[in-house]
C-alpha positions as CSV (number, residue, x, y, z in Angstrom):
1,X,5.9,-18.2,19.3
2,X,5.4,-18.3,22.9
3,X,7.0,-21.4,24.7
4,X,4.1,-21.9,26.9
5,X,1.7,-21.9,24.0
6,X,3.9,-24.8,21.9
7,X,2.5,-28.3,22.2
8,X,3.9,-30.0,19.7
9,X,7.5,-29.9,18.4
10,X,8.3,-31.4,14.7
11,X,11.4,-32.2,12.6
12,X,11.0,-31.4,8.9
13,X,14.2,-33.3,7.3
14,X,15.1,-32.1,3.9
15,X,18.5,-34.3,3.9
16,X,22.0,-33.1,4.5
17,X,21.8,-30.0,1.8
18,X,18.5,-28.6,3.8
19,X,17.8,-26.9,0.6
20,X,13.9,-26.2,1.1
21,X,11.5,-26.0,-1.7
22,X,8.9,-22.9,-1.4
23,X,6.1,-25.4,-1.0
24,X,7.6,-25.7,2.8
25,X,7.8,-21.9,3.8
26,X,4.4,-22.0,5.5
27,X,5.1,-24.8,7.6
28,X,7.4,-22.3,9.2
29,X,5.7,-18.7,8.2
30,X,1.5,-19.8,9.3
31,X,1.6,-23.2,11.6
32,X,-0.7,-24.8,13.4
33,X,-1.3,-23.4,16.6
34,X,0.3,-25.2,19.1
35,X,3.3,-26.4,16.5
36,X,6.7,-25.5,15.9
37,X,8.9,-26.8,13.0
38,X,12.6,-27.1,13.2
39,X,15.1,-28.6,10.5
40,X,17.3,-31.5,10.9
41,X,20.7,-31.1,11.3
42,X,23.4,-33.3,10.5
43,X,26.9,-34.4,11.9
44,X,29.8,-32.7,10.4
45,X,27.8,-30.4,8.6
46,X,27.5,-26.4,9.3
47,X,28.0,-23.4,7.6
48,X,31.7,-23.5,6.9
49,X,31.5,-27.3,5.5
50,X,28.2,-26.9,3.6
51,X,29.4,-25.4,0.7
52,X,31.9,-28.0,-0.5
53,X,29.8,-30.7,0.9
54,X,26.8,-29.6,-1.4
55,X,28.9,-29.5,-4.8
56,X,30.4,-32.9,-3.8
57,X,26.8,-34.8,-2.7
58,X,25.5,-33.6,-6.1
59,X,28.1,-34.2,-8.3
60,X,28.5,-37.9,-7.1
61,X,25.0,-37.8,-7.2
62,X,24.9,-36.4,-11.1
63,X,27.7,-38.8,-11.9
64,X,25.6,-42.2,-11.0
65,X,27.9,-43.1,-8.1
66,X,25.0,-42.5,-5.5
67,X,22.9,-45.0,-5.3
68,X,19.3,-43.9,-4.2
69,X,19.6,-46.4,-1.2
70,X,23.2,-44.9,-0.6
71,X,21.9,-41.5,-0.4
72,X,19.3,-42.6,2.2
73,X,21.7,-44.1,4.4
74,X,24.1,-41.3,4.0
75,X,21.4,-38.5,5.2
76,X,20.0,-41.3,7.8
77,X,23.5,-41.5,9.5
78,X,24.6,-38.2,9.5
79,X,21.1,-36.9,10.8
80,X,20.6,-35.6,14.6
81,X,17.5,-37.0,15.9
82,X,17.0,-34.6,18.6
83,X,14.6,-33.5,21.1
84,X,11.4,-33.5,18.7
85,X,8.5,-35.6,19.3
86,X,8.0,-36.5,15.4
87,X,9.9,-36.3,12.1
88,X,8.3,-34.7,8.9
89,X,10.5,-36.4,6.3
90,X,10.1,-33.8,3.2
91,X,9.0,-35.6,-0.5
92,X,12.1,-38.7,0.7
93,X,12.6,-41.5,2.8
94,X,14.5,-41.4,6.4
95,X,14.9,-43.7,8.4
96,X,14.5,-43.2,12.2
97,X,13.5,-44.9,15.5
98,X,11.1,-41.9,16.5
99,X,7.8,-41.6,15.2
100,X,7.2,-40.5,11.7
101,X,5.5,-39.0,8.5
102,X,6.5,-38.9,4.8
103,X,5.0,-36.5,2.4
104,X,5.6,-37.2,-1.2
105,X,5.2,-36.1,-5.5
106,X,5.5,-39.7,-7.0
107,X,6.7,-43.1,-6.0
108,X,9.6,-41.8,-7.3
109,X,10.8,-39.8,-3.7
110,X,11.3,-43.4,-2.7
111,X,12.8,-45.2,-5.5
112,X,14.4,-42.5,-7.3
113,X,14.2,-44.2,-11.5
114,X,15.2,-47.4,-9.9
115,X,11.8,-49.2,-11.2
116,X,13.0,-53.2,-11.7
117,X,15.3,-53.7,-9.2
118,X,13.0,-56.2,-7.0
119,X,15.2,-56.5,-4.0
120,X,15.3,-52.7,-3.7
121,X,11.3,-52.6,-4.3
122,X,11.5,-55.5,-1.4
123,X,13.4,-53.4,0.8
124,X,11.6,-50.6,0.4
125,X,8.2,-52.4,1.4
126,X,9.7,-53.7,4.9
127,X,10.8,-50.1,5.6
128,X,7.9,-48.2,4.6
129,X,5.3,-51.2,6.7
130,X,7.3,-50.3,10.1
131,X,5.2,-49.5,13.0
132,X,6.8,-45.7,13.5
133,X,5.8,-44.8,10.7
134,X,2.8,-43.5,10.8
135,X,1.2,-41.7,7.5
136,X,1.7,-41.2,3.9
137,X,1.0,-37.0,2.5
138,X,1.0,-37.6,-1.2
139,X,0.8,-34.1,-2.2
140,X,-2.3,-34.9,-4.5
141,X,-4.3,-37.7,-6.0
142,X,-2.2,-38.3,-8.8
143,X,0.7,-38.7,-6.2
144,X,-0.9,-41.3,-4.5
145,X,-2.2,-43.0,-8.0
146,X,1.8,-43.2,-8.5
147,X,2.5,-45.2,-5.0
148,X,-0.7,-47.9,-5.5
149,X,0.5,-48.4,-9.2
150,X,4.1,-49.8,-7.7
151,X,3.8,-51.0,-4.7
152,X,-0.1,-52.3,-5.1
153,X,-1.3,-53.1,-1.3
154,X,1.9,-54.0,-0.1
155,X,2.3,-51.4,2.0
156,X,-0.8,-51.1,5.0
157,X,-0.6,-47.5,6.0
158,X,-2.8,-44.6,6.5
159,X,-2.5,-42.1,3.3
160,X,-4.1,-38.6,3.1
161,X,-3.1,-36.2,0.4
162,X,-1.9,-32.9,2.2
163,X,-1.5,-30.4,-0.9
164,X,0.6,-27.6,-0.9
165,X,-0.2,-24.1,0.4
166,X,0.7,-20.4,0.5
167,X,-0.3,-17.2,2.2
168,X,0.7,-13.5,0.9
169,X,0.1,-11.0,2.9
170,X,-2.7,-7.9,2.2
171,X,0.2,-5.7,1.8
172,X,1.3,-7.1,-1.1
173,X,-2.6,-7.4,-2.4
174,X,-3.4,-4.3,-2.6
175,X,-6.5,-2.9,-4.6
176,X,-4.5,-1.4,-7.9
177,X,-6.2,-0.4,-11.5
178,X,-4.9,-3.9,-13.7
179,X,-3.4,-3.4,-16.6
180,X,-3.5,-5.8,-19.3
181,X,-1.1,-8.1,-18.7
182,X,-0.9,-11.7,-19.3
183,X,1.9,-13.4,-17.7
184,X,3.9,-16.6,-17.7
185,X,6.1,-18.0,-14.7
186,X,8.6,-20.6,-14.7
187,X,10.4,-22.1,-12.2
188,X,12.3,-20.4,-9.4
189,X,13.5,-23.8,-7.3
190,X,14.7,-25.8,-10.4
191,X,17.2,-23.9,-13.3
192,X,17.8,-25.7,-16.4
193,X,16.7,-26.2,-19.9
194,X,14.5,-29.6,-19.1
195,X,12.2,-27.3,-17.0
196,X,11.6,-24.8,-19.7
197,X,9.7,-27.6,-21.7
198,X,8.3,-29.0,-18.6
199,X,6.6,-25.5,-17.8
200,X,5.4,-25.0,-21.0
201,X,7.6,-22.0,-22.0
202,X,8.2,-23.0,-25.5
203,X,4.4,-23.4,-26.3
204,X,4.1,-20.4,-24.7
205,X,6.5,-18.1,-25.9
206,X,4.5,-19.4,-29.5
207,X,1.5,-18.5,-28.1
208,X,2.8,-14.8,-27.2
209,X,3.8,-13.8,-30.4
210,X,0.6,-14.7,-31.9
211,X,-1.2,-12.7,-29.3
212,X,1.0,-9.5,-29.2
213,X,-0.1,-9.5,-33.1
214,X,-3.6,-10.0,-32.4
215,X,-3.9,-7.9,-29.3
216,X,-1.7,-4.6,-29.5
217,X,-3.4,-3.2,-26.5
218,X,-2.5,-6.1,-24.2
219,X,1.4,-7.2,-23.1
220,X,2.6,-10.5,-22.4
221,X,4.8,-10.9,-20.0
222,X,7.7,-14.2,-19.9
223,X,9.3,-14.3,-16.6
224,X,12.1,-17.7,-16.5
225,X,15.0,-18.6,-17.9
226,X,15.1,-18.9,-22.1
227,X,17.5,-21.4,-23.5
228,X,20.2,-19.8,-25.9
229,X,18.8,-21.4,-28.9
230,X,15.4,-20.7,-28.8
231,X,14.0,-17.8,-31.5
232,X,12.6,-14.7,-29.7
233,X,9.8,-12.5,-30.9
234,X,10.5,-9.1,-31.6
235,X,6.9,-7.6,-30.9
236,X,7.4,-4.6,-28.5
237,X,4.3,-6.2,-26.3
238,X,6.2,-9.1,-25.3
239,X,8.2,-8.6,-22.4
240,X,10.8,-11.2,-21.2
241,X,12.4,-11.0,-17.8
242,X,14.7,-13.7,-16.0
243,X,13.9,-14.7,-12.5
244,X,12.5,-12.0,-10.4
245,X,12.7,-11.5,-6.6
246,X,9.4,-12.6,-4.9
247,X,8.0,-9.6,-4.0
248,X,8.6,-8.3,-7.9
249,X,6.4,-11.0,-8.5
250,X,4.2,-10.3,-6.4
251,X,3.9,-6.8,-7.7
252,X,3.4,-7.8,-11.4
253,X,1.0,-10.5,-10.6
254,X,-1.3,-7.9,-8.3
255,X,-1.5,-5.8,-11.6
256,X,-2.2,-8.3,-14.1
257,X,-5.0,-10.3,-15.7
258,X,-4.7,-13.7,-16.7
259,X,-1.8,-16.4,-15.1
260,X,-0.9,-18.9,-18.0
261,X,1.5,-21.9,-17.5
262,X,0.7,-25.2,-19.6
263,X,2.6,-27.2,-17.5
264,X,3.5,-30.9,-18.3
265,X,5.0,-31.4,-14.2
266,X,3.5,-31.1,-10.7
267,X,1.3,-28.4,-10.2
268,X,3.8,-25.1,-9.6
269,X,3.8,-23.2,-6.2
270,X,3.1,-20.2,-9.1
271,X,-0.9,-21.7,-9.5
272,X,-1.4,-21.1,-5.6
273,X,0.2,-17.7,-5.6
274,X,-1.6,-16.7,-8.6
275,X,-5.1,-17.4,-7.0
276,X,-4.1,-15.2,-3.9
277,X,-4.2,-12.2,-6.3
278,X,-7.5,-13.4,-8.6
279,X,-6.0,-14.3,-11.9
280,X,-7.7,-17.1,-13.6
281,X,-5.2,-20.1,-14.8
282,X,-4.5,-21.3,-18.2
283,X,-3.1,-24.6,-18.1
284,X,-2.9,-28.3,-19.6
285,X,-5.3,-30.8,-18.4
286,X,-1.8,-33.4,-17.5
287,X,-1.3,-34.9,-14.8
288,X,-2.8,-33.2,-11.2
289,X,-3.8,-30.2,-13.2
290,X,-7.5,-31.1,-12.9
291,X,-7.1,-31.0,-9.2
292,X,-6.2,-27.2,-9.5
293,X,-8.2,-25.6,-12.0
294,X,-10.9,-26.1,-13.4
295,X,-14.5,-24.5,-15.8
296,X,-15.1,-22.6,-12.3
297,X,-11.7,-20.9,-12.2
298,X,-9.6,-21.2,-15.4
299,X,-9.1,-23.4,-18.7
300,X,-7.9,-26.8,-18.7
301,X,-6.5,-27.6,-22.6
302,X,-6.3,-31.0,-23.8
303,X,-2.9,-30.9,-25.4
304,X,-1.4,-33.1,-27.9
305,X,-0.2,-36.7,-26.6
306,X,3.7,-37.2,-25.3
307,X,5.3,-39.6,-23.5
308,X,5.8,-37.3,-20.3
309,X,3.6,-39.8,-18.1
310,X,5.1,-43.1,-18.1
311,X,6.7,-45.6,-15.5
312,X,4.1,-46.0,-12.7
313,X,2.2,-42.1,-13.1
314,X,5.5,-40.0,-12.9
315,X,5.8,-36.7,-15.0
316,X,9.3,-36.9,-16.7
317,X,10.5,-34.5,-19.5
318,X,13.7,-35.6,-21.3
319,X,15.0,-35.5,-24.4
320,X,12.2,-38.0,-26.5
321,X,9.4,-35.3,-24.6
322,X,11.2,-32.0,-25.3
323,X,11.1,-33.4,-28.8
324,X,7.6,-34.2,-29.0
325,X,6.7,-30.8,-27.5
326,X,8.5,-28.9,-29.9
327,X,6.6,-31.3,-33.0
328,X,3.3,-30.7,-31.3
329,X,4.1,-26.9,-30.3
330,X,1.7,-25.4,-32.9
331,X,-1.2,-27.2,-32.5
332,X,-0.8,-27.0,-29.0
333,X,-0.1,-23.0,-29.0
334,X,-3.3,-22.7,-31.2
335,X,-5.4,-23.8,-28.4
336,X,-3.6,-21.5,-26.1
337,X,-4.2,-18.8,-27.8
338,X,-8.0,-19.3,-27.7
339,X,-7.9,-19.8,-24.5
340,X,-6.4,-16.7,-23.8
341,X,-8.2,-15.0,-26.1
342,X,-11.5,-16.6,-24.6
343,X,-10.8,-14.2,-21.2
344,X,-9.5,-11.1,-23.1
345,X,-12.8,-10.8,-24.8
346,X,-14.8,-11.5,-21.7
347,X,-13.9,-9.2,-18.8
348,X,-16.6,-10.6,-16.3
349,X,-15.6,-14.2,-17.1
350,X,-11.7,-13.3,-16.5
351,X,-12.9,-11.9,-12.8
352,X,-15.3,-14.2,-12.0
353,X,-13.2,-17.3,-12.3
354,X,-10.4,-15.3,-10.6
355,X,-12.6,-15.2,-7.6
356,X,-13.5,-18.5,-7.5
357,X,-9.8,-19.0,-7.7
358,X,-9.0,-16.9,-4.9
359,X,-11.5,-18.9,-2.2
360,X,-9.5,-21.6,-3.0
361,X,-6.2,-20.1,-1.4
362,X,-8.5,-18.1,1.0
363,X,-10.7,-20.5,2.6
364,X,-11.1,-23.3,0.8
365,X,-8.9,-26.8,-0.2
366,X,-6.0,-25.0,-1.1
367,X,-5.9,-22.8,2.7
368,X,-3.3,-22.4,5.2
369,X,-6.2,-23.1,7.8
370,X,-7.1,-26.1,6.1
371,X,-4.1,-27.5,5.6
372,X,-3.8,-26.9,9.6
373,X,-6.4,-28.4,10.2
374,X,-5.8,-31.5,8.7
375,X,-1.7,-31.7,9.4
376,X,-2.6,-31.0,13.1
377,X,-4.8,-33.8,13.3
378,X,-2.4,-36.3,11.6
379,X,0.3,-35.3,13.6
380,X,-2.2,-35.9,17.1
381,X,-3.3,-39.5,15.5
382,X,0.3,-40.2,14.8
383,X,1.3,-39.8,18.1
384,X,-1.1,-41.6,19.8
């Protein structure tokens, strides 16, 4: 970016590990004009010392002896608040003497599970009502649902939900004959076996094998990690692959059909990249779902009850949910599979919601330019 052209210089703080989710990349890949983003550094810590440091802040972290107001103290003292005129605290609270935002998934980026402990809540509000700070970004309705349900109107602060966005490139959208894949995607930023339930692979992988029955002409495609101990269909139209690079993605979602992922979590990066190359979007009516997809561009399913919404609007999956899941995975795959089956036996439907889908990502809510748009503007009001 040309020097001469940059107005506006911005801190994006992902604490001390700077491990940045994918819903970040296009701060830095498609700004706003006028805008460059830089991440925080921190004392002590560079290329040679971030290793260790890591696997030492997480396993103190894992092990209970962190404190989430320890944590924020730790990032908040090592942090180098340098030459920017505003910090972009990413989904967690920092505190600062410069001018700031704070964009966020739940209530639970500030208070970590820590729901009863009234002096923390207490702290918390006389932080988050300081003057520098500036706005809220709840990254969608049901995000901000989660902050007003703890901390009620105790906090007297602009709030305006910024949701996540995505670009890919023409190159890798290419106008190719689509073969008839359906396709699953799990997560990429989070491994383990919790997220498996979360994203609905274990419905899923259900749903498959009473599809590649029904449907011999059509392969289903499983790309995430599998727990050891779950059973695999052998149908030869099932394809399972771990983790792929992006632009493998890319390629299998530019020659496929349908984009399934009954998720019981925050709305994955993989619904806005899906969109970019016109798939339609199978998914659970849960949580901020509905704010995603909907009759116009894909199936919402009303899936059997769990207790994976609890405590103040925050998805959690843990062992009581994965349980319930697997109890409710057959009635629940049932109604996948006539969703699915819905598009396969309607061609023009499949298309026409995958181009509603598309202006979405293109042009519409879910746009680079629109996210601009409105980030630029916050960040010219909080500066004022």
């Amino acid at each position: 970016m040309d020097n001469k052209k940059i107005k506006m210089r911005i801190q994006l703080d992902f604490k001390i590990t700077n491990k940045m989710h994918s819903l970040y990349q296009s701060y830095f890949s498609n700004p706003p004009f006028g805008v460059e983003y830089f991440k925080s550094e921190f004392r002590g810590i560079n290329k040679r010392s971030f290793g260790f440091f890591k696997k030492v802040y997480h396993l103190l972290k894992n092990l209970g002896f962190f404190h989430q107001k320890v944590i924020d103290r730790l990032n908040d003292s090592l942090r180098k608040d340098l030459n920017f005129d505003l910090i972009h605290f990413a989904n967690h609270l920092g505190k600062t003497n410069k001018i700031f935002v704070i964009d966020y998934e739940t209530v639970g980026s500030f208070i970590g599970t820590d729901f009863h402990n009234q002096k923390f809540k207490n702290s918390l509000i006389k932080i988050l009502n300081k003057k520098n700070l500036k706005f809220f970004l709840p990254i969608n309705k049901e995000a901000l649902k989660s902050f007003k349900l703890f901390f009620g109107d105790s906090i007297k602060k602009n709030q305006e939900v910024i949701y996540p966005v995505t670009f890919i490139p023409k190159k890798f959208r290419k106008t190719v004959n689509r073969e008839n894949l359906v396709v699953f995607a799990g997560s990429s930023n989070i491994r383990n076996e919790d997220i498996f339930y979360a994203k609905g692979g274990y419905e899923t992988l259900l749903s498959f094998e009473i599809l590649a029955k029904k449907f011999k002409n059509y392969k289903f495609v499983f790309i995430g990690d599998i727990p050891g101990n779950i059973k695999i269909s052998k149908e030869e139209n099932i394809i399972l692959k771990e983790v792929v690079p992006i632009e493998e993605l890319y390629g299998i979602l530019n020659k496929s059909k349908i984009f399934l992922q009954p998720c019981y979590s925050t709305p994955a990066m993989m619904f806005l990249i899906s969109r970019w190359f016109k798939l339609p979007i199978v998914t659970y009516d849960f949580w901020a779902n509905k704010e995603y997809v909907n009759y116009q561009n894909g199936i919402l399913i009303n899936p059997e009850k769990t207790d994976a919404l609890k405590n103040f609007n925050i998805p959690m999956v843990n062992k009581k949910v994965i349980n319930q899941i697997k109890e409710n995975s057959k009635k629940n795959s049932k109604r996948i599979v006539k969703a699915i089956e819905k598009l396969i036996k309607n061609e023009n439907l499949m298309k026409k919601m995958g181009e509603e889908g598309f202006k979405l990502v293109s042009e519409g809510k879910f746009s680079v330019e629109n996210r601009n748009k409105k980030i630029l503007r916050i960040y010219r009001e909080a500066l004022k």
